[in-house]
Structures are given as C-alpha cells and as structure tokens.
N, C-alpha and C positions, 0 to 999 in steps of 0.2 A: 504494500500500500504506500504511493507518493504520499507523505505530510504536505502541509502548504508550504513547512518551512523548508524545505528538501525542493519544492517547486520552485519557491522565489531565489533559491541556491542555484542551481539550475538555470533560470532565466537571468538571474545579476550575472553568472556566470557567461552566457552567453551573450550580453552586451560586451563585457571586459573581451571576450575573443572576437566581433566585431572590432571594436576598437584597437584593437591589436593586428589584424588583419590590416587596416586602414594604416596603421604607423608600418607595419612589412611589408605594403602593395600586394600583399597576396589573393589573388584575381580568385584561384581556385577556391580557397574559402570559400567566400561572396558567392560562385558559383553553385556551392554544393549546400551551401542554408539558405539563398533565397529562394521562395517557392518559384516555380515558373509564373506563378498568375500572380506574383506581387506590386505591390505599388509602392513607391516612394516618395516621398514628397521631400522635396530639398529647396535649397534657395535657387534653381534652376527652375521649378515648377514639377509637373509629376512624371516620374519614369518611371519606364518599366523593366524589370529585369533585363535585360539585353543591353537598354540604353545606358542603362546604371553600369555594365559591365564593362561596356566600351569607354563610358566618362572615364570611371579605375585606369584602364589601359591606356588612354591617353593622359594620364599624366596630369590631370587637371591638377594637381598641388598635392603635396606628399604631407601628410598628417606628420608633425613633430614631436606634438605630445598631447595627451589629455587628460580630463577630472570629472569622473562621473560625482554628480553630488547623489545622498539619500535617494534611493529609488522606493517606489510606491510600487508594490507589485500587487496586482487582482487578477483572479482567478475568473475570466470569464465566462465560461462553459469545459464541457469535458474536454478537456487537448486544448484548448484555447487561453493563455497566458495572456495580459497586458503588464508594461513594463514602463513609470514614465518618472520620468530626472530632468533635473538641469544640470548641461556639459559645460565643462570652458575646454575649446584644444584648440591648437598654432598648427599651419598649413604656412607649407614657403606661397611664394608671392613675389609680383615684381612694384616695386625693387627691395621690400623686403617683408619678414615674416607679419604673418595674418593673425590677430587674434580674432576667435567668433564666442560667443555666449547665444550656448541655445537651448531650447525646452524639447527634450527628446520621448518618444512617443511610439514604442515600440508594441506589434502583437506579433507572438510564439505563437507557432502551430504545432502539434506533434504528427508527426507523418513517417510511418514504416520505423519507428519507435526509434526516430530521432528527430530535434528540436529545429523547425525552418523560423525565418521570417518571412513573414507574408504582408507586414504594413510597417513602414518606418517615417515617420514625418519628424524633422528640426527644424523648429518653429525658432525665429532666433529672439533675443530676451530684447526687446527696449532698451534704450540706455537713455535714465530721462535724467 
C-alpha cells in the first residue's frame, strides 16, 4: 500500500530529477517521463511534447542552478498526483546569466507502474 507520504516522496522526488535533467541537458529523460499527450505551458506559451523536446535540443539556455521552495502535494484521483512550489533557477543568457522566479504546477500520472508528467505550467512570480 502507497502512504501519501511515500506518494509526495515520490513526486518531490520527481520534480528534483526534472530539474536535474534540465541542469545535464539530458533530452532522454524528458523523453521517457513526459507523456506523449502532455502539455506545457512555459513562458513560450503551450507545447507539446515534441516541441518541448526540440526547445531542450536547441539549446534554448542551459539551467545553472535551482531552488525548489515547500511543495504542496494532492492526491488527485487514483495514479493522478499534483505537485505545486515556487522555483528560483539561473539559465545563461546573452550577455549574461538569467534569473527567473516562478510558481510551478506540476501533474504525475502513473502509467505501466512508472511516474510521467503529463501537465507542467511556470507561471512566473510578479516582482512588484
């Protein structure tokens, strides 16, 4: 029997390797946990697997570091996780490194008894 607290281990876990994937360009990750019918929402506007995969590969800015803060995890049906935090992480840039602050907004699917993403949107914070 999954606990919830074994679930929200599990899913924090799963954003920290996201994000770690994004700092090692590693395209296959991304490949092998997003679902095929996922959506994105970024500061590009909405992509879909493919496009998201191609951004990675072109080099769009290489992740330097990040900080997940407190994540809120709910359980919102069977196999179905939500995960949502405020990031800070640095991406190079011209002419030099990018700070972003965003409100990340993750849903886990369980599919063939491992964990996809199927919806990711970073909403970025105001700075008033």
């Amino acid at each position: 029997m999954v606990t919830a607290a074994i679930l929200t281990d599990r899913a924090v876990e799963l954003e920290h390797r996201l994000w770690r994937a994004a700092l090692d360009q590693d395209i296959d990750f991304y490949r092998d946990t997003l679902t095929d019918d996922c959506v994105l929402i970024w500061d590009t506007g909405p992509l879909d697997k493919l496009t998201a995969l191609q951004m990675q590969s072109n080099d769009r800015g290489q992740i330097l570091c990040y900080h997940m803060g407190e994540p809120v995890v709910r359980e919102l049906g069977c196999d179905v996780v939500l995960v949502s935090y405020r990031a800070h992480y640095e991406e190079t840039g011209e002419p030099e490194t990018l700070e972003h602050e965003v409100y990340v907004s993750t849903i886990h699917v369980l599919r063939d008894e491992q964990w996809h993403v199927a919806f990711c949107q970073h909403t970025p914070v105001l700075q008033m």
